[in-house]
N, C-alpha and C positions, 0 to 999 in steps of 0.2 A: 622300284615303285616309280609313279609317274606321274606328278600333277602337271593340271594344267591351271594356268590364271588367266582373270579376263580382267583387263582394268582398263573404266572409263575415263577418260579427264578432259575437261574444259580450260583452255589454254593453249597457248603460242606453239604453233607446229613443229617450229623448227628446234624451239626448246627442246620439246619433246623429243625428237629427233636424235639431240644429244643427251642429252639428260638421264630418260627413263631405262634406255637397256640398259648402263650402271646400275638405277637405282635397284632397277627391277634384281639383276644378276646378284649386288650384295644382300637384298632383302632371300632370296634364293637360296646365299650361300649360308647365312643367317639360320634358318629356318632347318637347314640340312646338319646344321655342327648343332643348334639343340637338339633335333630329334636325335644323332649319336648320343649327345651325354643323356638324355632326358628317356628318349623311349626305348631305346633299342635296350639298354640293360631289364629293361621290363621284359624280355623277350626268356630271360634266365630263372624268373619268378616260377615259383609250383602252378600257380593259375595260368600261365602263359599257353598253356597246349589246348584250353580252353577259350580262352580267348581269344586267341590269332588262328584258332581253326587248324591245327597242324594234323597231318594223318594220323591216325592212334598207330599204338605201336603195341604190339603184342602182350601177352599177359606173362606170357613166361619171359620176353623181356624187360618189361617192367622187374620181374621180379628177381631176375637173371644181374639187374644194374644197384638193385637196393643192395642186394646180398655183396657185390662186387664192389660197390662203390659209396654206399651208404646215404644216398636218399635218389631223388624220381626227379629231380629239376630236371625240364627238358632241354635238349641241345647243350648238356653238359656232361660229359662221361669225365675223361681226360682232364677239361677244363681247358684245353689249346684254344677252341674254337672261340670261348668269351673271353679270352685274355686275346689273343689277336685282334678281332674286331673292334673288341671295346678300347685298344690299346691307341688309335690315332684313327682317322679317316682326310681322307685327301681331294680337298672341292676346286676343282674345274670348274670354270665361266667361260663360255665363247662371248668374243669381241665383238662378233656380225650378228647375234641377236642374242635374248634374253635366253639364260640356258643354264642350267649350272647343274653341275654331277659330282655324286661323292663314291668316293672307290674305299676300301677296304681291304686290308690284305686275311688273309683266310686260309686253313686248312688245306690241302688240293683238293680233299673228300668236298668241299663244300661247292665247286665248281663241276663234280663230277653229274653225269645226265645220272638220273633215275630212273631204275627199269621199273618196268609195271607192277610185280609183286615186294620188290625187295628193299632196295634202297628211297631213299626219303630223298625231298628236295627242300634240302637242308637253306639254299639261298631264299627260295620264295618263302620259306618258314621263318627265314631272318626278317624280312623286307616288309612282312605281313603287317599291316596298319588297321587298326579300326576304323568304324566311318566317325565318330568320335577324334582320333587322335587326328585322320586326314583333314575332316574340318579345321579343329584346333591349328592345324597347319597352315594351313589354307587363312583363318582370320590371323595368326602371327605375319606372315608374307605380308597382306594389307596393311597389317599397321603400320609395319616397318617402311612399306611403299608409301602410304598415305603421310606420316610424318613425315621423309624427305621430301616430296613433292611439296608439300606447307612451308618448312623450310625452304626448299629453291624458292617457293614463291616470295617467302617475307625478303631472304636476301637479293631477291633480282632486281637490279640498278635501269633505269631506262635511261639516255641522252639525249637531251633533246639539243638538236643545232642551234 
């Protein structure tokens, strides 16, 4: 997935300069370890194939996994793939600009391409966001940006000669 932010501020350039790709980067990394613990386990729910739009999946598979496995929660056969995922994720920040990535360790199946009839693409079904949860993301980022920038402001000391 892939947001982008746009933030205005009124204030000392050069602050800015140092300042905001930290603040920006931690509010970034912030916002990436809740949606792990927060949404992505939503992705294991019964309603989740409906909600995040996943390709449907067969009827005689459906019913091929009840019988084998004893319920229809999507993206869970085995259980390897939400014990992996949900087990740690790992966030990246670049120094040279605001930027931050979360990685995942996964299944191989979950990195495999998707042929056109057969296999699912099990990563984009992970990664699925609502326009609901991207907003909610989107104003957590802010806040957590808006609060440090308040704070740099209240603690910034000026000298005068």
């Amino acid at each position: 997935m892939r947001m982008s932010v746009e933030i205005t501020y009124r204030g000392d350039a050069e602050v800015m300069k140092k300042e905001l790709g930290p603040i920006v980067n931690a509010a970034l990394a912030q916002a990436i370890e809740e949606w792990h613990e927060r949404t992505l386990p939503r992705h294991f729910q019964p309603s989740a194939a409906g909600r995040y739009h996943y390709k449907a999946r067969t009827v005689a598979w459906k019913k091929h996994k009840r019988k084998k496995v004893g319920h229809d929660n999507p993206l869970v056969y085995t259980g390897d793939l939400k014990r992996e995922v949900t087990r740690m994720i790992e966030i990246k920040t670049l120094k040279t600009k605001p930027s931050a990535t979360g990685k995942m360790r996964g299944p191989r199946y979950l990195h495999m391409t998707p042929s056109a009839n057969y296999r699912h693409n099990y990563a984009a079904e992970l990664l699925a966001m609502t326009r609901a949860e991207t907003a909610a993301m989107a104003r957590r980022v802010d806040q957590i940006v808006t609060k440090a920038l308040n704070n740099l402001k209240e603690t910034r000391t000026v000298r005068v000669a």
